[in-house]
PDB file as gemmi writes it, atoms N, CA and C in Angstrom:
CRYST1    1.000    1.000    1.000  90.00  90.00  90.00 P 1                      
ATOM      1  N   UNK A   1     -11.329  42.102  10.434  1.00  0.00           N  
ATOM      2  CA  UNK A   1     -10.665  42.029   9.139  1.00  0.00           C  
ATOM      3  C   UNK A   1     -10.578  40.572   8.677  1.00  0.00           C  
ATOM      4  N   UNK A   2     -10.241  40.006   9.645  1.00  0.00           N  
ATOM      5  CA  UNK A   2      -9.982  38.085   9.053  1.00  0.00           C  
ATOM      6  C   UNK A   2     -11.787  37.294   9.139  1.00  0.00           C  
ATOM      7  N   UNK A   3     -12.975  38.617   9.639  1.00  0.00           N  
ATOM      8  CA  UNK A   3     -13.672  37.764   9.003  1.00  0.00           C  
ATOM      9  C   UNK A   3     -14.521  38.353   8.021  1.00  0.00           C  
ATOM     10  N   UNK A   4     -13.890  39.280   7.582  1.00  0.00           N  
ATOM     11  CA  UNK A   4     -13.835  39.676   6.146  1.00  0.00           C  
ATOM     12  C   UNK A   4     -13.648  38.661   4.887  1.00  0.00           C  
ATOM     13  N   UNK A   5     -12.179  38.843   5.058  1.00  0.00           N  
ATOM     14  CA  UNK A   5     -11.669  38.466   4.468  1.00  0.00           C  
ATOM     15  C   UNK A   5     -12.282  36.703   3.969  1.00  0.00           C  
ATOM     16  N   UNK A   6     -12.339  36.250   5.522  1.00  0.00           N  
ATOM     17  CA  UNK A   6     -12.632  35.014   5.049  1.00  0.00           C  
ATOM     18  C   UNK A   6     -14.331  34.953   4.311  1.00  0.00           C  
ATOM     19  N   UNK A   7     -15.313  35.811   4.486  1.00  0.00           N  
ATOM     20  CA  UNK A   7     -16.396  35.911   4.211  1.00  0.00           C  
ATOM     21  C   UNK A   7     -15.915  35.977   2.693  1.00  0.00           C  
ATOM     22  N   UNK A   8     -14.611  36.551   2.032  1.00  0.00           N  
ATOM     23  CA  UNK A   8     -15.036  36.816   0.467  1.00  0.00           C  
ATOM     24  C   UNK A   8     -14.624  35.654   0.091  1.00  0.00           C  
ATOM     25  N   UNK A   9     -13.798  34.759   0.968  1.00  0.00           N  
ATOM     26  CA  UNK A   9     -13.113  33.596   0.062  1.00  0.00           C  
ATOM     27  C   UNK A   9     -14.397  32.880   0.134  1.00  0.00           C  
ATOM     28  N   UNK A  10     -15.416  32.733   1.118  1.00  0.00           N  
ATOM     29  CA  UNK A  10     -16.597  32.062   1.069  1.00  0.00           C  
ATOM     30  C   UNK A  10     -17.545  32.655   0.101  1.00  0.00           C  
ATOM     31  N   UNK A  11     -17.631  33.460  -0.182  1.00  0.00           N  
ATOM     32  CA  UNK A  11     -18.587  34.257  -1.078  1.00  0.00           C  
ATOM     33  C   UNK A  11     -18.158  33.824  -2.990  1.00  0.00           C  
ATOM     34  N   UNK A  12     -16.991  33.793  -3.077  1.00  0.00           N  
ATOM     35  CA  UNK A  12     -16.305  33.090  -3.888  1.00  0.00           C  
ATOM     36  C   UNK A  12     -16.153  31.623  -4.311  1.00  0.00           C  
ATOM     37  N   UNK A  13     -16.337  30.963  -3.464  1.00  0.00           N  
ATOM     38  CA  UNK A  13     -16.686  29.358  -3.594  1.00  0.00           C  
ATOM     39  C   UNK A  13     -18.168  29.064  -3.852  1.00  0.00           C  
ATOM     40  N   UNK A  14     -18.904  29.540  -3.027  1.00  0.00           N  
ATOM     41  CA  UNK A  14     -20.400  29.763  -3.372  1.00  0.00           C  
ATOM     42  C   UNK A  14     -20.620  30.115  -4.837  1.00  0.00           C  
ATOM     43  N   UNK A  15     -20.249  31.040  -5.284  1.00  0.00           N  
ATOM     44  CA  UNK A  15     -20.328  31.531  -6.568  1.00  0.00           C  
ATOM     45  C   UNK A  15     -19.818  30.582  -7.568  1.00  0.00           C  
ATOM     46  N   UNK A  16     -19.273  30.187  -7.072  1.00  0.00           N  
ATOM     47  CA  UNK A  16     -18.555  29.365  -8.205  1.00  0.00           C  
ATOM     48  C   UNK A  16     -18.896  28.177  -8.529  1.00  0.00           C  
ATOM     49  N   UNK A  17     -19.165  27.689  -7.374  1.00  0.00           N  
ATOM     50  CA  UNK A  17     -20.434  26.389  -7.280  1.00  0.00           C  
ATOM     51  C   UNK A  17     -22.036  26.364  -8.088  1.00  0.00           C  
ATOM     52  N   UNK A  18     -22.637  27.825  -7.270  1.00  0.00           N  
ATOM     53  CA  UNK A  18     -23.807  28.036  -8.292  1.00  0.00           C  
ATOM     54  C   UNK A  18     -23.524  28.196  -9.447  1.00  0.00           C  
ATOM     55  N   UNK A  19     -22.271  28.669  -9.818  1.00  0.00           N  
ATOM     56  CA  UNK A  19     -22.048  28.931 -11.698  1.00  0.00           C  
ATOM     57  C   UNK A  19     -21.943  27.739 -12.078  1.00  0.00           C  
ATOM     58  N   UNK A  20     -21.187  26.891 -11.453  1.00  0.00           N  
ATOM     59  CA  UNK A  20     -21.157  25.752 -11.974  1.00  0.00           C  
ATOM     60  C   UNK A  20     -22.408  24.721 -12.624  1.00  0.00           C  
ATOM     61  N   UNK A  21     -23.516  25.397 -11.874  1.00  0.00           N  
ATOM     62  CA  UNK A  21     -24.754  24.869 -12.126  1.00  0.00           C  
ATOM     63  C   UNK A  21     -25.662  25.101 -13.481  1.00  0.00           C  
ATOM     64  N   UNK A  22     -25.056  26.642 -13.626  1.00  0.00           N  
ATOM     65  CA  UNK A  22     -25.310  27.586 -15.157  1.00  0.00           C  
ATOM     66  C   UNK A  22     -24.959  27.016 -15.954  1.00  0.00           C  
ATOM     67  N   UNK A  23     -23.877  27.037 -15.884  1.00  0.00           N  
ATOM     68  CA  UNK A  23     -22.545  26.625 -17.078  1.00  0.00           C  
ATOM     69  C   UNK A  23     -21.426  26.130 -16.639  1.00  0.00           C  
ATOM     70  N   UNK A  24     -20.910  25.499 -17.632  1.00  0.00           N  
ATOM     71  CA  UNK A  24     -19.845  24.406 -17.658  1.00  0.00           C  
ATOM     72  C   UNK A  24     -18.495  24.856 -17.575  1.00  0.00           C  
ATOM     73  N   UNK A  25     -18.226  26.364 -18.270  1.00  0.00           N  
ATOM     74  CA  UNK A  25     -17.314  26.997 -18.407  1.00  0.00           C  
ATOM     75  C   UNK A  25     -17.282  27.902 -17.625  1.00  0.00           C  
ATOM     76  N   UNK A  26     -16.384  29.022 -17.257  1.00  0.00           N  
ATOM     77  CA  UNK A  26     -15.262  29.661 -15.819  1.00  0.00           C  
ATOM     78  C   UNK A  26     -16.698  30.876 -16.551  1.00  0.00           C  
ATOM     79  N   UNK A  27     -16.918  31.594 -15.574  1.00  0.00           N  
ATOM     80  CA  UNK A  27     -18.310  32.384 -15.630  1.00  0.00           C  
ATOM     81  C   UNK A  27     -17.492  34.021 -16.344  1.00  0.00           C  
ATOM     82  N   UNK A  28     -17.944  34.682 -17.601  1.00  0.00           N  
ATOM     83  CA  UNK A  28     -17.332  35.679 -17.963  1.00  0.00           C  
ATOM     84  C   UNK A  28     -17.317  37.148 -17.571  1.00  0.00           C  
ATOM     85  N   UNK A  29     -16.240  37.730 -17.470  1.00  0.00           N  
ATOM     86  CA  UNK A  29     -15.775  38.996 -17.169  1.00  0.00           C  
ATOM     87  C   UNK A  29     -16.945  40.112 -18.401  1.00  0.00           C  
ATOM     88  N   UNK A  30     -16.942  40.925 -18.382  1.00  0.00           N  
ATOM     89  CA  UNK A  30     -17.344  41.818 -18.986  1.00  0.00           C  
ATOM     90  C   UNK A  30     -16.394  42.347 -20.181  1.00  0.00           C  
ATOM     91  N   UNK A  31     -15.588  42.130 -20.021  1.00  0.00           N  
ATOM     92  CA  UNK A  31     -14.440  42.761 -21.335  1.00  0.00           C  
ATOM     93  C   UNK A  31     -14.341  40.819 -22.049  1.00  0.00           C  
ATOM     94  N   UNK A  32     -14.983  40.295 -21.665  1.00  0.00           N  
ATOM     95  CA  UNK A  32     -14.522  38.941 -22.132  1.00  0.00           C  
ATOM     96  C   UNK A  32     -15.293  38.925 -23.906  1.00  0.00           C  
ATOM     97  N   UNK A  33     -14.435  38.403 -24.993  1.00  0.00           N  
ATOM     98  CA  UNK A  33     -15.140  38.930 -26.859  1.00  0.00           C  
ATOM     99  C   UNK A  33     -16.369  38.259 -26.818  1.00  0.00           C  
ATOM    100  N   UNK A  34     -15.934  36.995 -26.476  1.00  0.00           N  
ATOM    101  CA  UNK A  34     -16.994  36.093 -27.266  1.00  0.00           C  
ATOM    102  C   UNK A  34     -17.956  35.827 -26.269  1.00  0.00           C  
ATOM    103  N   UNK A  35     -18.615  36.297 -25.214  1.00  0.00           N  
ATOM    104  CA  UNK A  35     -19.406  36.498 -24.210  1.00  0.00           C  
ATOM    105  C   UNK A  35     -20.624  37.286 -24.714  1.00  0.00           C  
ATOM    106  N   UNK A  36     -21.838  36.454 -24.310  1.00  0.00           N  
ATOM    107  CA  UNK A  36     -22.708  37.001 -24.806  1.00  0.00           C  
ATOM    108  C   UNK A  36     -23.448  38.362 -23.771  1.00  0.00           C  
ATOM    109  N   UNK A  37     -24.274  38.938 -23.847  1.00  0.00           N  
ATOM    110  CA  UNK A  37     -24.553  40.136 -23.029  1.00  0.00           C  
ATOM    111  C   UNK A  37     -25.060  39.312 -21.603  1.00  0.00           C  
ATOM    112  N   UNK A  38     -26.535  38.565 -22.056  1.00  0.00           N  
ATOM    113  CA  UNK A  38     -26.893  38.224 -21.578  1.00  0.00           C  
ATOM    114  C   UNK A  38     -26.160  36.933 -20.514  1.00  0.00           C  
ATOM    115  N   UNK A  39     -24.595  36.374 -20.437  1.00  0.00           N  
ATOM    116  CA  UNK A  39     -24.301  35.415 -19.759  1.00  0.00           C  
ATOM    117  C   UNK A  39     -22.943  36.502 -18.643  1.00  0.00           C  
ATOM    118  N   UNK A  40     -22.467  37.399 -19.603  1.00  0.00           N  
ATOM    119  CA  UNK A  40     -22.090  38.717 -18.894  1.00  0.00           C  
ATOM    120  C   UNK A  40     -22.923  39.308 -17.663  1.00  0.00           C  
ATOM    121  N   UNK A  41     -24.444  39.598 -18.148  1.00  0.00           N  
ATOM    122  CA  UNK A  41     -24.680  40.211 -16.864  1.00  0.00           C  
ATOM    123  C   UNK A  41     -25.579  39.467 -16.007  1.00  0.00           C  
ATOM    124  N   UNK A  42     -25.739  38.368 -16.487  1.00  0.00           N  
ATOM    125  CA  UNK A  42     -26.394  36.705 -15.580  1.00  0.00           C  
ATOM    126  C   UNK A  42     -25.132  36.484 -14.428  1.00  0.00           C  
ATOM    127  N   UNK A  43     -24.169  36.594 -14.596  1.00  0.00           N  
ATOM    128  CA  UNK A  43     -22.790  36.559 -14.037  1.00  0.00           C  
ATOM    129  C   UNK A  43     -22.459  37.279 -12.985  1.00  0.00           C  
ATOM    130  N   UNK A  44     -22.872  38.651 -13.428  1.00  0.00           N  
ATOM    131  CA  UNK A  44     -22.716  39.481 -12.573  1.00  0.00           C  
ATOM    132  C   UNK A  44     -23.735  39.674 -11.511  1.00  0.00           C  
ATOM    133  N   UNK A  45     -25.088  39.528 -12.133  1.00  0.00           N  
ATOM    134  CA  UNK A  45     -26.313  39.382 -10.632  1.00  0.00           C  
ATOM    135  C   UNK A  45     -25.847  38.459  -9.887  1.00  0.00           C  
ATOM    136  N   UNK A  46     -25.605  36.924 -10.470  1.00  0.00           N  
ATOM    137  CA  UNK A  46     -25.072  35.655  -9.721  1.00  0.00           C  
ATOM    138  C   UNK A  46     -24.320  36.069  -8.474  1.00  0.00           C  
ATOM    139  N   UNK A  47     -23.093  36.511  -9.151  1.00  0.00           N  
ATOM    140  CA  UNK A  47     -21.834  37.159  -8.013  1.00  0.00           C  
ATOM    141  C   UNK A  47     -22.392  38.302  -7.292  1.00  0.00           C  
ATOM    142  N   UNK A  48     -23.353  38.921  -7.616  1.00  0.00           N  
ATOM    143  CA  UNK A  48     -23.779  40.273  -6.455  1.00  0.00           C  
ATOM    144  C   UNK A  48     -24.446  39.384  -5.412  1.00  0.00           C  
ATOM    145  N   UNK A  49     -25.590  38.972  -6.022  1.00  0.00           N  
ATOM    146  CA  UNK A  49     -26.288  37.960  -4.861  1.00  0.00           C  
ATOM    147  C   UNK A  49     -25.578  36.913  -4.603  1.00  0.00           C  
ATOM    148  N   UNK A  50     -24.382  36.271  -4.359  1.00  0.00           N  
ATOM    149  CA  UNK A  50     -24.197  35.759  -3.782  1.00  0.00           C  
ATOM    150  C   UNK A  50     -23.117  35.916  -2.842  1.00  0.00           C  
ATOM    151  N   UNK A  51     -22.837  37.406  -2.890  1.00  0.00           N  
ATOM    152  CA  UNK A  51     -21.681  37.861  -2.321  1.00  0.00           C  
ATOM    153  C   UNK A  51     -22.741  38.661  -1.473  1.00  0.00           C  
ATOM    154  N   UNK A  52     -23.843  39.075  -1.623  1.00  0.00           N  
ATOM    155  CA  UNK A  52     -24.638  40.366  -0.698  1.00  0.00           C  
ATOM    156  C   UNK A  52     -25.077  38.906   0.070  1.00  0.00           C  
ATOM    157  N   UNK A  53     -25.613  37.933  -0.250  1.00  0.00           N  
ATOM    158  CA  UNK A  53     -26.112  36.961   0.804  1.00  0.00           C  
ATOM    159  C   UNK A  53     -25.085  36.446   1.808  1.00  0.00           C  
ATOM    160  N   UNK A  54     -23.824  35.845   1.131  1.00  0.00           N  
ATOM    161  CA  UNK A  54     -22.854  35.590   1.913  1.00  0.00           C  
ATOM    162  C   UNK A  54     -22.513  36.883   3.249  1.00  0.00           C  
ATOM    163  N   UNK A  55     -22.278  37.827   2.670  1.00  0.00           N  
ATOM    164  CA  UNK A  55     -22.021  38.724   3.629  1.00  0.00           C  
ATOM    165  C   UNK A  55     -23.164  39.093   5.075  1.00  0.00           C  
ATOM    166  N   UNK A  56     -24.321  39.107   4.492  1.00  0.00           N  
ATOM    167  CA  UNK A  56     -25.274  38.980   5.371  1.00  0.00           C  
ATOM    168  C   UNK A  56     -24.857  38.144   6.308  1.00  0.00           C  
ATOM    169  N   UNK A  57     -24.996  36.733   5.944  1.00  0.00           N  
ATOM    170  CA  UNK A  57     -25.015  35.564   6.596  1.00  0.00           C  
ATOM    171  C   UNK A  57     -23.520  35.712   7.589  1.00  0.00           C  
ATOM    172  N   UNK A  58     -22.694  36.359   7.280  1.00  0.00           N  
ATOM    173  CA  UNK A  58     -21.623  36.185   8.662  1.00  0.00           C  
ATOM    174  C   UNK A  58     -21.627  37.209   9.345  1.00  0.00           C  
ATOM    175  N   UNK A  59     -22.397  38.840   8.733  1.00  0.00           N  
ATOM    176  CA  UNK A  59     -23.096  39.541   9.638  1.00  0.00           C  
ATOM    177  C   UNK A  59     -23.628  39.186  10.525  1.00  0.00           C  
ATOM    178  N   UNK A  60     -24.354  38.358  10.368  1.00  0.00           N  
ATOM    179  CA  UNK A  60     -26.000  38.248  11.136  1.00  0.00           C  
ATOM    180  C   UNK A  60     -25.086  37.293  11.881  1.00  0.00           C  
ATOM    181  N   UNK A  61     -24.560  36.048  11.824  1.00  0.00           N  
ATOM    182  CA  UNK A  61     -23.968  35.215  12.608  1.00  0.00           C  
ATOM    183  C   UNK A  61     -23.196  35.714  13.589  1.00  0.00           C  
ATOM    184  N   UNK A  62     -22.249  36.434  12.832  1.00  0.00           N  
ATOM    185  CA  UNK A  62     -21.428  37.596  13.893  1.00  0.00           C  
ATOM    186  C   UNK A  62     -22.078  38.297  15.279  1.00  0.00           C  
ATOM    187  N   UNK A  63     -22.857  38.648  14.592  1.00  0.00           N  
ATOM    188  CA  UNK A  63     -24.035  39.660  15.826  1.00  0.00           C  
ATOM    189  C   UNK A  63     -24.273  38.869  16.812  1.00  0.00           C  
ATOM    190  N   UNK A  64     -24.548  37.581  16.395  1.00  0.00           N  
ATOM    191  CA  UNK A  64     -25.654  36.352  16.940  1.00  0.00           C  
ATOM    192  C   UNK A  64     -24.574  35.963  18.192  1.00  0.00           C  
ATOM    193  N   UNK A  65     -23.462  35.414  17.325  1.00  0.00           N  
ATOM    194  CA  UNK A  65     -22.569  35.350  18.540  1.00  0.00           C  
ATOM    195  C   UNK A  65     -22.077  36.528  19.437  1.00  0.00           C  
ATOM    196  N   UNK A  66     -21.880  37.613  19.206  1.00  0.00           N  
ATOM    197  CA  UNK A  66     -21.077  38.597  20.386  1.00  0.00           C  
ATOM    198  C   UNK A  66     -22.608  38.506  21.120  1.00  0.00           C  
ATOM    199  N   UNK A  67     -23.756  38.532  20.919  1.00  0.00           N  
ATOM    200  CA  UNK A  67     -25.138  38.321  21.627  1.00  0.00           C  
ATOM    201  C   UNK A  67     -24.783  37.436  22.970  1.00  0.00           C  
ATOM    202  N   UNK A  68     -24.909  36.138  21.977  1.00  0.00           N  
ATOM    203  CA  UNK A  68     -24.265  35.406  23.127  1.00  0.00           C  
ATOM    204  C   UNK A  68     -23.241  35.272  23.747  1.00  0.00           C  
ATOM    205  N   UNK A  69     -21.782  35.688  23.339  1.00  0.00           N  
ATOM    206  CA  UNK A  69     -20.958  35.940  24.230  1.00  0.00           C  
ATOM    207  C   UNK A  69     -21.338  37.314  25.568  1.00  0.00           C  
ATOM    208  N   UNK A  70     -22.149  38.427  24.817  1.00  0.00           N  
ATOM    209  CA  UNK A  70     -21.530  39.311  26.040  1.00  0.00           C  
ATOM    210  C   UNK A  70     -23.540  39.759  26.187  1.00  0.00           C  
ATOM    211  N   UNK A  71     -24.301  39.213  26.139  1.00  0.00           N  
ATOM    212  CA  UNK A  71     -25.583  39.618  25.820  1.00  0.00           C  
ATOM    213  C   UNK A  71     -26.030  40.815  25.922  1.00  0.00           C  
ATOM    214  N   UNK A  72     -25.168  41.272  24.532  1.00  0.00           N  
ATOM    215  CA  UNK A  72     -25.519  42.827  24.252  1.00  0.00           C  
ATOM    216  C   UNK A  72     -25.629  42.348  22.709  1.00  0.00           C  
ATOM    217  N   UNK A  73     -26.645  42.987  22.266  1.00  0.00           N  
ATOM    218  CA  UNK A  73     -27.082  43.391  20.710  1.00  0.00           C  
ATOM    219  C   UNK A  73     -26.388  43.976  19.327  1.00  0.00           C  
ATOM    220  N   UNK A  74     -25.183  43.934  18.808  1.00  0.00           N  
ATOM    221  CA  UNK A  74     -24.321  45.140  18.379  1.00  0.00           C  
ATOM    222  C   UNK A  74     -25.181  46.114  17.334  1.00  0.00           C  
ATOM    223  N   UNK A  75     -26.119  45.772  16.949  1.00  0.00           N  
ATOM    224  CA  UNK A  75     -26.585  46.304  16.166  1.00  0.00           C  
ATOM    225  C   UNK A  75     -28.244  46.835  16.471  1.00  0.00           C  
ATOM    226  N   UNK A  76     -28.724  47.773  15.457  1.00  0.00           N  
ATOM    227  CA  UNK A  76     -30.044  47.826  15.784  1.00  0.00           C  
ATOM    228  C   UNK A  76     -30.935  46.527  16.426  1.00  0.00           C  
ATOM    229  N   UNK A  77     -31.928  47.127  17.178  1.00  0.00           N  
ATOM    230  CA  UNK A  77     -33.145  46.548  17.975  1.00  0.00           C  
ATOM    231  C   UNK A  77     -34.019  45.758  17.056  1.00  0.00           C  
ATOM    232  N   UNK A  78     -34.545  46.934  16.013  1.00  0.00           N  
ATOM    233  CA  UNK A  78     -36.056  46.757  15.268  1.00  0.00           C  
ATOM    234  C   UNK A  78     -35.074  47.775  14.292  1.00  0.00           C  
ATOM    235  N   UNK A  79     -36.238  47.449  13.293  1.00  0.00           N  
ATOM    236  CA  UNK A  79     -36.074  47.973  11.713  1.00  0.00           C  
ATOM    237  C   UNK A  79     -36.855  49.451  11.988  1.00  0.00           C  
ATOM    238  N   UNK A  80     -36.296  50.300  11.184  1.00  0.00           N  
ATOM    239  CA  UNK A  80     -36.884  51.724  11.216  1.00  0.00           C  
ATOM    240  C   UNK A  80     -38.520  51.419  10.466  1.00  0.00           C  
ATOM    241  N   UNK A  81     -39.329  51.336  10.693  1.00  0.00           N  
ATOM    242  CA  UNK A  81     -40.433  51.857  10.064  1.00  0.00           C  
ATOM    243  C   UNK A  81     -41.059  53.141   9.402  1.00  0.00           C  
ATOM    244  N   UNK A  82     -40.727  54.197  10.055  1.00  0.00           N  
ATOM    245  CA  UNK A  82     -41.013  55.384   9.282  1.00  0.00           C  
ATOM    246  C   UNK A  82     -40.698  55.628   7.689  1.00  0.00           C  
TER     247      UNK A  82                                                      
END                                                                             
């Protein structure tokens, strides 16, 4: 749960950083008037991908370490191919 949690406050700084790179101003909500469509849903891919990457990244780290703590795998081997 706490590395949840801390994954969104990281997922959140990230985001906010790359927005910062977009634009100058606080990145808009969807109900926001004077928001154009296109900076609305630029906004929203931004924050998906950078919240689906963040999360990955302390997945995969996560795994990496209980690996090396107890050298067991927690997760799949190999990727399904079929």
């Amino acid at each position: 749960i706490v590395v949840g949690i801390v994954a969104g406050m990281l997922a959140r700084q990230v985001f906010n950083e790359v927005w910062g790179h977009i634009d100058d101003r606080e990145p808009p909500d969807a109900t926001t008037q004077e928001a154009t469509w296109g900076k609305v849903l630029g906004a929203a891919a931004v924050q998906g991908a950078t919240f689906a990457v963040t999360k990955a990244a302390v997945n995969r780290s996560g795994a990496k370490g209980f690996h090396w703590l107890t050298g067991i795998w927690p997760g799949k081997k190999r990727a399904d191919l079929e």
